[in-house]
Structures are given as C-alpha cells and as structure tokens.
DSSP file (Angstrom, degrees, kcal/mol; ACC not computed):
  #  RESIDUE AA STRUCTURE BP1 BP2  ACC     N-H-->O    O-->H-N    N-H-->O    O-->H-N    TCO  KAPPA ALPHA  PHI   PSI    X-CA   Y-CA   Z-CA
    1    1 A X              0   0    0      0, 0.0     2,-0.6     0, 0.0     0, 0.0   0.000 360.0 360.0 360.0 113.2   83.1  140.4  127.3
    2    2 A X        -     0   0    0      1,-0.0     2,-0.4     0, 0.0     0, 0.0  -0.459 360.0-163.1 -55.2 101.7   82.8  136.6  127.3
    3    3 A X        -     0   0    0     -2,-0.6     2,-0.5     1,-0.0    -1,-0.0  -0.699  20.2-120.5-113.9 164.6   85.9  134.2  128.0
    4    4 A X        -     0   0    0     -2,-0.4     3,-0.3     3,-0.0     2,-0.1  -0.644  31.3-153.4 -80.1 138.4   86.2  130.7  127.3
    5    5 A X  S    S+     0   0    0     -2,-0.5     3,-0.1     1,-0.2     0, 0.0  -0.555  70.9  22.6 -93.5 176.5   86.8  128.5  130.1
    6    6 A X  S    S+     0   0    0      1,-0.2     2,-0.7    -2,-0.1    -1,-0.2   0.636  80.8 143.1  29.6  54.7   88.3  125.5  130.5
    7    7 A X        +     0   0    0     -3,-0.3     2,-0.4     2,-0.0    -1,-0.2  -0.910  24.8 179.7-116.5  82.0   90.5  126.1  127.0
    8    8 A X        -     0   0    0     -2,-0.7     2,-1.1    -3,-0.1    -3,-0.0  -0.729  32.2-104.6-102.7 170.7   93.9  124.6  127.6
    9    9 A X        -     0   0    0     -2,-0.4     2,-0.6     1,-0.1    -1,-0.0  -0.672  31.1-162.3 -87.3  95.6   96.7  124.6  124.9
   10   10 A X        -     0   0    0     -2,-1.1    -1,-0.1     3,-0.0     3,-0.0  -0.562   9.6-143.6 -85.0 109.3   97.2  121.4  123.3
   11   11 A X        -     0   0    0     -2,-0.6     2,-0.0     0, 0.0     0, 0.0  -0.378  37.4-102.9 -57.9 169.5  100.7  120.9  121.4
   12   12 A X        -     0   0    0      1,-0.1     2,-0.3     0, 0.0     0, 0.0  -0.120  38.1-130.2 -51.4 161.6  100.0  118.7  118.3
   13   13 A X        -     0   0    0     -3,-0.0     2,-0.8    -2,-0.0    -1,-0.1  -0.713  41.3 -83.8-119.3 178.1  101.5  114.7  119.3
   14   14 A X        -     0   0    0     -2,-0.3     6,-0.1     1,-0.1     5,-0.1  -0.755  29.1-142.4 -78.0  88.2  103.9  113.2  116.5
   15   15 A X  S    S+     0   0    0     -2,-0.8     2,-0.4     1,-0.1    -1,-0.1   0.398  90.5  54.4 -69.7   7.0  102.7  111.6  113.7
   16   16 A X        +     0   0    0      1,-0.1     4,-0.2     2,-0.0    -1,-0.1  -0.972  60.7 170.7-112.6 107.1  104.8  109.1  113.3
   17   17 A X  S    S+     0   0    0     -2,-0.4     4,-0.5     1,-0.2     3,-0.4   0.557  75.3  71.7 -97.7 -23.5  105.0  107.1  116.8
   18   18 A X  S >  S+     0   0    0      2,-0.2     3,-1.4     1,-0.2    -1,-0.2   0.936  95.8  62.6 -68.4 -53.8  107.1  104.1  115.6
   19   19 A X  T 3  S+     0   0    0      1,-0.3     3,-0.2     3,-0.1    -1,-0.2   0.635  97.9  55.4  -3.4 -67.1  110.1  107.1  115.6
   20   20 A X  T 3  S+     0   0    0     -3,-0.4     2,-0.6     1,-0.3    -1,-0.3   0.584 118.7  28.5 -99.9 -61.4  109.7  107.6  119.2
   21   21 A X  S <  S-     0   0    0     -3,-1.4    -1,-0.3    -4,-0.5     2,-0.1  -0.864  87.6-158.6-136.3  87.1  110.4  103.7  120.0
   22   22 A X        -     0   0    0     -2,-0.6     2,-0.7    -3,-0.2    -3,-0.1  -0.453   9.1-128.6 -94.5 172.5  112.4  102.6  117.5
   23   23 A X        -     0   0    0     -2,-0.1     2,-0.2    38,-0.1    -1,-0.1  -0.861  18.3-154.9-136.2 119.9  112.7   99.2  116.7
   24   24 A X        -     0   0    0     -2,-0.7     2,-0.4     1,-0.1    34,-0.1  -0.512  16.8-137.3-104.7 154.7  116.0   97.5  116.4
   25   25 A X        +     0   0    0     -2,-0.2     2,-0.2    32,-0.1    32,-0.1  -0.799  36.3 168.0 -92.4  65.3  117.1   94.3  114.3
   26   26 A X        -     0   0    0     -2,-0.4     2,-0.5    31,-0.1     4,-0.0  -0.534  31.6-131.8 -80.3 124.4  119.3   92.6  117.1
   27   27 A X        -     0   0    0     -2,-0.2     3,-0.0     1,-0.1    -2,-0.0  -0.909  16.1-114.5-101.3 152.3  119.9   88.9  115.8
   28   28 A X  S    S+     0   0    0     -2,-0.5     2,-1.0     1,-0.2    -1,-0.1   0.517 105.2  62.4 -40.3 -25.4  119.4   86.3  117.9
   29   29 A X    >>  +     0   0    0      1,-0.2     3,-1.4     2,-0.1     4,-1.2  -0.389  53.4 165.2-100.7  59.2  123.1   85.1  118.1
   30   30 A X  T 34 S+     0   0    0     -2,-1.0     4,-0.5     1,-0.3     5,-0.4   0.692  73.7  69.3 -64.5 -12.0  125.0   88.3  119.8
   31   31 A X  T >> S+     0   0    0      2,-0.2     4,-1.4     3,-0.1     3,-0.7   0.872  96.4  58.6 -36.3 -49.0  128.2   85.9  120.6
   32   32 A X  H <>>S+     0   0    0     -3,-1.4     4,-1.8     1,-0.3     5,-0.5   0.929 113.5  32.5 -54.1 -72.4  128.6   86.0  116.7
   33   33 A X  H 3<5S+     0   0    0     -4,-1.2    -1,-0.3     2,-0.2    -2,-0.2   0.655 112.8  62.8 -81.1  -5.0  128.9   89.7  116.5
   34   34 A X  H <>5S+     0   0    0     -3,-0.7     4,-1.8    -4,-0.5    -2,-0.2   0.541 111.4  37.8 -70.1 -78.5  130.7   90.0  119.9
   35   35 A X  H  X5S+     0   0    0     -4,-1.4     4,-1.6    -5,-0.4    -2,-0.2   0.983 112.9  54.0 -51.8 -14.4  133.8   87.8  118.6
   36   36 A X  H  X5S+     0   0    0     -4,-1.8     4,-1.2    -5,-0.3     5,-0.4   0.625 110.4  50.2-101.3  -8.5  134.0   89.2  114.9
   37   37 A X  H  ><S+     0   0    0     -5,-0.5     4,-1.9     2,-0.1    -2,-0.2   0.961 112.1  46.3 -74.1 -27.0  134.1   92.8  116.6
   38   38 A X  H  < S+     0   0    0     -4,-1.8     3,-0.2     2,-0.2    -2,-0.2   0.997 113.6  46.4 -83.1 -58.8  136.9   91.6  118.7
   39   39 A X  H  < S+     0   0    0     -4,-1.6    -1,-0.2     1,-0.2    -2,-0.1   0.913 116.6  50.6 -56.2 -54.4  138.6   89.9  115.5
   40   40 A X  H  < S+     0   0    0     -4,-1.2    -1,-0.2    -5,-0.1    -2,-0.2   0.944  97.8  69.9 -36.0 -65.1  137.9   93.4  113.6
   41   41 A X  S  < S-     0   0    0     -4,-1.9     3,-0.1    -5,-0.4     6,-0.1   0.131  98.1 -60.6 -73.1 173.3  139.3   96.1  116.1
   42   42 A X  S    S-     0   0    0      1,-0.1    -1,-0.1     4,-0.1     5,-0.1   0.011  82.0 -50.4 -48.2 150.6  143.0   96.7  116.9
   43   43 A X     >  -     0   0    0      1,-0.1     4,-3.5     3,-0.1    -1,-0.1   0.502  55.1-109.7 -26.2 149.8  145.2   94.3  118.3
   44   44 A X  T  4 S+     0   0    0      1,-0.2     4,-0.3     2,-0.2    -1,-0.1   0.719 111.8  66.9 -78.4  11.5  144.1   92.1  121.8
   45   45 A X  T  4 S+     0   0    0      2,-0.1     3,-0.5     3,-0.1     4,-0.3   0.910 112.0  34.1 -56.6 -74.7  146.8   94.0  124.1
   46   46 A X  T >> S+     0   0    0      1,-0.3     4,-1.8     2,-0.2     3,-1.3   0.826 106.6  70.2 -65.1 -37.0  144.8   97.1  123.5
   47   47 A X  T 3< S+     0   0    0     -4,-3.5    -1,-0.3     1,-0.2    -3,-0.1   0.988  88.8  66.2 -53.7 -42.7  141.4   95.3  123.4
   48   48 A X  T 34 S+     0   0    0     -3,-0.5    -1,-0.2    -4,-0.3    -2,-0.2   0.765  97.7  51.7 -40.5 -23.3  141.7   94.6  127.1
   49   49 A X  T <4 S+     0   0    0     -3,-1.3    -1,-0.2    -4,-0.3     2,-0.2   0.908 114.6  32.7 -86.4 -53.1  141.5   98.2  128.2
   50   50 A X  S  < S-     0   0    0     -4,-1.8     2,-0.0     1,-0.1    -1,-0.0  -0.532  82.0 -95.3-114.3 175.5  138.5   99.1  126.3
   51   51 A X        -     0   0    0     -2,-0.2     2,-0.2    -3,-0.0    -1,-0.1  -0.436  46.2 -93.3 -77.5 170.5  135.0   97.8  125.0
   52   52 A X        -     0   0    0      1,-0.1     2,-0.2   -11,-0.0   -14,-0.1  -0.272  44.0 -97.3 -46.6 159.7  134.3   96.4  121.5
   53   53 A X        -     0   0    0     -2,-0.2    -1,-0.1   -16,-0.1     2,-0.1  -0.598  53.4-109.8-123.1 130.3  133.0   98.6  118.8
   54   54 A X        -     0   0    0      1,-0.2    -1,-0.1    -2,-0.2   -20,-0.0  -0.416  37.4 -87.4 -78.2 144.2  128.8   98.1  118.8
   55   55 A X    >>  -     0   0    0      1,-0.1     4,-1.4    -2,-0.1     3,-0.7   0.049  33.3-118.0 -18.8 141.1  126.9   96.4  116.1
   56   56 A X  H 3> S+     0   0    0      1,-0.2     4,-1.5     2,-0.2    -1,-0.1   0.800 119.6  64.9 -65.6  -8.1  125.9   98.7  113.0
   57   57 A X  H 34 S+     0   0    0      1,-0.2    -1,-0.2     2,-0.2     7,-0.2   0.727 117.9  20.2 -69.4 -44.6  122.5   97.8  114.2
   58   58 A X  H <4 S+     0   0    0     -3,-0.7    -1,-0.2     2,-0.2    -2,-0.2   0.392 114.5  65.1 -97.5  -8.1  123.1   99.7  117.4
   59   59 A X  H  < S+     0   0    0     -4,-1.4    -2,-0.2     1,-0.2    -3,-0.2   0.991 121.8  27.8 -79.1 -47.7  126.1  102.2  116.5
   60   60 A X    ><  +     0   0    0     -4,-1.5     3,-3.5    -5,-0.1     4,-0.2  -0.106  66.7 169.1-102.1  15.5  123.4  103.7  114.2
   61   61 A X  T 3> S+     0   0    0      1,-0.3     4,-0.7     2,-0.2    -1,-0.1   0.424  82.1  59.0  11.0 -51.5  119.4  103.1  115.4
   62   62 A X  H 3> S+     0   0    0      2,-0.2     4,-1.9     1,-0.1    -1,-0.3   0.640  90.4  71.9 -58.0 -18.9  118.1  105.7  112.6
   63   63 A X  H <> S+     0   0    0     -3,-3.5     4,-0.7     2,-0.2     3,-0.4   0.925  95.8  51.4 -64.0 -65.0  119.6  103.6  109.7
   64   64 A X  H >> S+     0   0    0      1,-0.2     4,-2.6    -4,-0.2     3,-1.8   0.736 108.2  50.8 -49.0 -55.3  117.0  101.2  110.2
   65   65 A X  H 3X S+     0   0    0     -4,-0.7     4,-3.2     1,-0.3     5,-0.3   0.948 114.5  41.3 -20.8 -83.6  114.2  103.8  110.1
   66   66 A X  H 3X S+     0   0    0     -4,-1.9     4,-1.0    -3,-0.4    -1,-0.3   0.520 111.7  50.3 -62.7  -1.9  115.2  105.4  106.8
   67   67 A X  H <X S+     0   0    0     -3,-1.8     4,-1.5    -4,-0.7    -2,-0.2   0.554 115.6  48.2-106.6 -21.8  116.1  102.2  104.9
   68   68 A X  H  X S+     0   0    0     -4,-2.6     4,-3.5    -5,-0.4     5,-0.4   0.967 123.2  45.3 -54.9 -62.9  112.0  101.0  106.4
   69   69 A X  H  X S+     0   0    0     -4,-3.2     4,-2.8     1,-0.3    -3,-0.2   0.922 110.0  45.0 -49.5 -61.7  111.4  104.4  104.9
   70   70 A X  H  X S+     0   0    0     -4,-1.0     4,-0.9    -5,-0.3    -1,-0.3   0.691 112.8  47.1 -52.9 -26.2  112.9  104.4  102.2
   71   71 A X  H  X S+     0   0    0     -4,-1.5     4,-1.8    -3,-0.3    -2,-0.2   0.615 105.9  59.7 -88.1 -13.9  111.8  101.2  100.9
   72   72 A X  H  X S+     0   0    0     -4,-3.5     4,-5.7    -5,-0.2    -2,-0.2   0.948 111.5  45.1 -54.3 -53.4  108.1  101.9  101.8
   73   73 A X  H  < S+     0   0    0     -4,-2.8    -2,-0.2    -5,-0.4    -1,-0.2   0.912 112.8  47.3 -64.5 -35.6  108.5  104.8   99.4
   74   74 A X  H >< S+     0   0    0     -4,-0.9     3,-4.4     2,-0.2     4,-0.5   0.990 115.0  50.0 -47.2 -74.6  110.3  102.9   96.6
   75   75 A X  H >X S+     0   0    0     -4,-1.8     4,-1.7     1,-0.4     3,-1.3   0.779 111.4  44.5 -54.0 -44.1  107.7  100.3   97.0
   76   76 A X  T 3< S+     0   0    0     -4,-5.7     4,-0.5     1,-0.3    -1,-0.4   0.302 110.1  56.3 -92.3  27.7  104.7  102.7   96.8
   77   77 A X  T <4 S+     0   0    0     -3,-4.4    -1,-0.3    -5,-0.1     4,-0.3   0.513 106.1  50.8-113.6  -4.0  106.2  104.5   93.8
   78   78 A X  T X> S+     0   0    0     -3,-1.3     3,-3.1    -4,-0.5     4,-1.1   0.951 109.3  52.7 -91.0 -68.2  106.4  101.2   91.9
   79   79 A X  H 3X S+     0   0    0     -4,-1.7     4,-1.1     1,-0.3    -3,-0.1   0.739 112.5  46.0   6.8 -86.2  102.7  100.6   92.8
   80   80 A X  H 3> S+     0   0    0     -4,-0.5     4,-1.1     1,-0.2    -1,-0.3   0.592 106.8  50.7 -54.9 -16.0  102.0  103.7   91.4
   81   81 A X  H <> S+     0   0    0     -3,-3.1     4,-0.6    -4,-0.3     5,-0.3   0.932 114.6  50.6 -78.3 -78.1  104.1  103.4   88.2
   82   82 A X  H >X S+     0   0    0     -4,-1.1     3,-6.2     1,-0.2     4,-1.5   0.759 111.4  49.3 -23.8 -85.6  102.0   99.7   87.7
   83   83 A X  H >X S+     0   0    0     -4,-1.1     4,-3.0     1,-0.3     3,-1.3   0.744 112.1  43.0 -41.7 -53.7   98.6  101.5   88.3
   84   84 A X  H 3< S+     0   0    0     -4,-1.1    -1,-0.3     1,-0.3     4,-0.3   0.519 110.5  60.8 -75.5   6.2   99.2  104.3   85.8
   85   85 A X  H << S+     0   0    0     -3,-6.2     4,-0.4    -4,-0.6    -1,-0.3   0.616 112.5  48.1 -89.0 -40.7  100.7  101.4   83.4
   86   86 A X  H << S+     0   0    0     -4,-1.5    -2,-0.2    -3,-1.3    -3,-0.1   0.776 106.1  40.6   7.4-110.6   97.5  100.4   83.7
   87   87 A X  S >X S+     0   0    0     -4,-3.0     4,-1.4    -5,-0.4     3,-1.3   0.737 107.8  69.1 -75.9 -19.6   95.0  102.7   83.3
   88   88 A X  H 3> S+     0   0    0     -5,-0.3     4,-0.9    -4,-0.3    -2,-0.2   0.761 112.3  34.3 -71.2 -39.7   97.4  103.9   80.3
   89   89 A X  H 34 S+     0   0    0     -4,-0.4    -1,-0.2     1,-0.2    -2,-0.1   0.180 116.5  55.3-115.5  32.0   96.3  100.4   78.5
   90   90 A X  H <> S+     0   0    0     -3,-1.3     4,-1.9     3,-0.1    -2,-0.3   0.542 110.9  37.8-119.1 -17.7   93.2  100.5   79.8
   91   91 A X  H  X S+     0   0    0     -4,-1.4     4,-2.7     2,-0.2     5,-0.6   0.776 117.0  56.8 -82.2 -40.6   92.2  104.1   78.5
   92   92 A X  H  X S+     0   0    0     -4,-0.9     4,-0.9    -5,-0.3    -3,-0.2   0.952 101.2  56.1 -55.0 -52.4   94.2  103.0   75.2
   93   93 A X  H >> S+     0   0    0      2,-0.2     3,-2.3     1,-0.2     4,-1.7   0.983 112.1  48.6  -7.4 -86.6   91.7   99.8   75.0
   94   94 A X  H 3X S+     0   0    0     -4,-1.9     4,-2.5     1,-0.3     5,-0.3   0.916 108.0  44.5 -24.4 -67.8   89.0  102.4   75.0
   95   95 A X  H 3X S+     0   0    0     -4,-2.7     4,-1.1     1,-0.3    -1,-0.3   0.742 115.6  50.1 -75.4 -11.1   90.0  104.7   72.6
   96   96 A X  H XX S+     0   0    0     -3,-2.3     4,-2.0    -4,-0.9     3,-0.5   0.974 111.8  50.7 -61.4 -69.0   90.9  101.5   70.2
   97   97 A X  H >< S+     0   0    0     -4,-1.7     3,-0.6     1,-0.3    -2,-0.2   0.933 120.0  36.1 -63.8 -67.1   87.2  100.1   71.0
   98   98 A X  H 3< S+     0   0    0     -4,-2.5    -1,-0.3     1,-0.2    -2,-0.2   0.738 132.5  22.1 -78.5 -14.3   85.6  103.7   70.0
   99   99 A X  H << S-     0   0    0     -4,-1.1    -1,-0.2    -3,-0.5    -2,-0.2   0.403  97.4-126.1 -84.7 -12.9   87.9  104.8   67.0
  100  100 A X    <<  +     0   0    0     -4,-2.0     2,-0.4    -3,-0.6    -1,-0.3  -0.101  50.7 132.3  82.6 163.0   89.4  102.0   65.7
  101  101 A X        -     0   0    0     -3,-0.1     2,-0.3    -4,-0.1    -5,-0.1  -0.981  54.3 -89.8 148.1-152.3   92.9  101.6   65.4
  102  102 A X    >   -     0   0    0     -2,-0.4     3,-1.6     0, 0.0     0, 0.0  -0.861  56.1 -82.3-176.1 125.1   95.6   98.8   66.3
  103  103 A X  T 3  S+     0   0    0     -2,-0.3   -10,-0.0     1,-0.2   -11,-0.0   0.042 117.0  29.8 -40.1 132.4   97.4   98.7   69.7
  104  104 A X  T 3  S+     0   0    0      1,-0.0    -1,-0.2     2,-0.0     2,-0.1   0.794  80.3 150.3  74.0  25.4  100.3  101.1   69.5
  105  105 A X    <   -     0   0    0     -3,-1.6     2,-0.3     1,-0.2     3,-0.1  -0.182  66.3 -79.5 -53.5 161.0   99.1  103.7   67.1
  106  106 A X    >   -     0   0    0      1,-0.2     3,-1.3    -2,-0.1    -1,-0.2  -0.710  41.6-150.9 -97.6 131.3  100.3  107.0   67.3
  107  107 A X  T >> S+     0   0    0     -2,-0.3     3,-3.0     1,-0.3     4,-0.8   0.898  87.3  82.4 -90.1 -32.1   98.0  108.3   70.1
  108  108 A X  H 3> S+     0   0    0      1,-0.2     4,-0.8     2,-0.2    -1,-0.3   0.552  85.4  68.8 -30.8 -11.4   98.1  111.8   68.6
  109  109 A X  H <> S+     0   0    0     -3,-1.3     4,-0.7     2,-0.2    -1,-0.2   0.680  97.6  44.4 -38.9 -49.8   95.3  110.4   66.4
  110  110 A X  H <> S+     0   0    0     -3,-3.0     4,-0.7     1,-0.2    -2,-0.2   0.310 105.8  57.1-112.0   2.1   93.0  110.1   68.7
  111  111 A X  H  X S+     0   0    0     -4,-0.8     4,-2.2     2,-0.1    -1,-0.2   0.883 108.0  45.7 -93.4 -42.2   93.4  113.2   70.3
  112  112 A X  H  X S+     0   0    0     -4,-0.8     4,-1.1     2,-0.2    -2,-0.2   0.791 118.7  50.0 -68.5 -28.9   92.7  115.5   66.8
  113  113 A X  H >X S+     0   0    0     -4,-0.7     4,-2.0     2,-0.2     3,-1.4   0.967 107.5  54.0 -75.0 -47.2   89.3  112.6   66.3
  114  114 A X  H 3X S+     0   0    0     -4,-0.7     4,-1.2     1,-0.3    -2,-0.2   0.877 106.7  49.5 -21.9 -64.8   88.5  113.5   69.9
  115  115 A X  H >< S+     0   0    0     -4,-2.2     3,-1.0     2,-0.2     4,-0.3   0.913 113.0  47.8 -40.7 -54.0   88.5  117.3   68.7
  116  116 A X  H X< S+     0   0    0     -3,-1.4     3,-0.7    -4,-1.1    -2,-0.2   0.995 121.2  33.4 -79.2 -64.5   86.3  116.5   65.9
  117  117 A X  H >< S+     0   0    0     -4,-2.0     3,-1.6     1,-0.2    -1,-0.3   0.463  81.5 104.8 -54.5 -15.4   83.8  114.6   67.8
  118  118 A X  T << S+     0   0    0     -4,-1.2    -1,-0.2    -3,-1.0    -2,-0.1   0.766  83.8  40.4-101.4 -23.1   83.6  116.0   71.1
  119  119 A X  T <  S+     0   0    0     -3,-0.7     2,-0.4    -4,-0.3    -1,-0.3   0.321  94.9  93.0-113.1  52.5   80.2  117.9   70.9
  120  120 A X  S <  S-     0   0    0     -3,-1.6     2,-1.4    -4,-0.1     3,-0.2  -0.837  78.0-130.7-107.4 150.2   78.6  115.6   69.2
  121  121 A X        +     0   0    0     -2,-0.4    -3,-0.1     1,-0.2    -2,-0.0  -0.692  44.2 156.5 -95.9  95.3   76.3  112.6   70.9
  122  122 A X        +     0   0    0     -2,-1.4     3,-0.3     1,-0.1    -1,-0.2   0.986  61.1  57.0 -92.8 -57.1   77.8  109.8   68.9
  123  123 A X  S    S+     0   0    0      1,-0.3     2,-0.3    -3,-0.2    -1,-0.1   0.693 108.0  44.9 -56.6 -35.2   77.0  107.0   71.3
  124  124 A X    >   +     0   0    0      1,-0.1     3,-0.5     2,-0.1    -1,-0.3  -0.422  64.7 160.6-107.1  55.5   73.4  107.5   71.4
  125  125 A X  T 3   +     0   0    0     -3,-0.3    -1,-0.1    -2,-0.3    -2,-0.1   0.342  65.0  72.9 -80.4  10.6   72.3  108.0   67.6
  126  126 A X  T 3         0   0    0      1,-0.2    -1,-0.2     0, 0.0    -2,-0.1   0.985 360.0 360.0 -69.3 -62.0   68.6  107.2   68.1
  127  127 A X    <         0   0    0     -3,-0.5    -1,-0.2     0, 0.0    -2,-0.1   0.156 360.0 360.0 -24.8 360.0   68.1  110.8   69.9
C-alpha cells in the first residue's frame, strides 16, 4: 500500500481580503466630530465622567463594507439592465432588417415568420 507524503491539509484562505482589513472613512478634521459629539450627548456635568460617543464611522466598521457592497451590486445590476437594453434593440434592428416591419411592432410577428422560415436557407438563394 502506497502513502502520499508530504500532503498537508490546507484550509481554503478568504476570498474577500479587503474584509479582513477594513477600511475606514475617518475625515480629516476629528475636532469637528469630537465637539458635535460633546454638543449631542447628555448634559457636560455628566460628560466629565465618561468618554464621547464614537463616530458612526467607527461605532459601526461593517456599514461601510455593505453600503461599498451594496452599491457595487446596484451598479453592476444597472450595467446589466443597459446591456440587455441593448442587445434587445440590437436583435430588434435585426429582425426589422430581415422581415421588415417598423420599430415597435408587435414582436410576436416575428416569432410565428421565424417558425415559417426556420428550415429554409433564405439568405443564400443561389444554392
């Protein structure tokens, strides 16, 4: 019986790596957001005791990540809506050029000539 050497067990790594080291939207001026938390929170008796309340930027770390995510996905479903808006008036071109017709015809037309046509070699009538 044969065994494999040198075979160690590799987990899988993460395929998202930005996750892992995420990357927060600090703006440059943190005095700004230091004095309007202070102006926000309870009275300045009680402020003394304890810290200010963190930026949403830092109270939350993940938001930023899902609203990156979420507009990546928005963005590449509008893409994808264009292209198939597209190809929709670019196949409709077509089927105008070989049937005839007028943009915005009832495309059910051209599916029942399709039927009629389809094993015939129309394009090539020399053959």
């Amino acid at each position: 019986m044969a065994h494999k050497h040198n075979r160690r067990r590799v987990r899988p790594r993460n395929r998202n790596h930005s996750s892992l080291n995420p990357t927060f939207d600090i703006p440059d001026d943190l005095s700004t957001i230091y004095e309007s938390s202070i102006l926000v929170s309870t009275p300045p008796s009680s402020t003394s005791s304890r810290q200010p309340p963190l930026p949403a930027t830092l109270r939350n770390p993940n938001a930023n990540v899902a609203s990156r995510h979420w507009y990546n996905r928005y963005t590449a479903w509008q893409n994808r809506e264009k292209a198939q808006k597209r190809d929709a008036a670019t196949i409709e071109a077509e089927q105008i050029k070989l049937f005839g017709g007028e943009p915005g015809d009832d495309i059910g037309l051209c599916y029942k000539m399709m039927e009629v046509f389809e094993g015939m070699n129309w394009i090539d009538t020399l053959e």
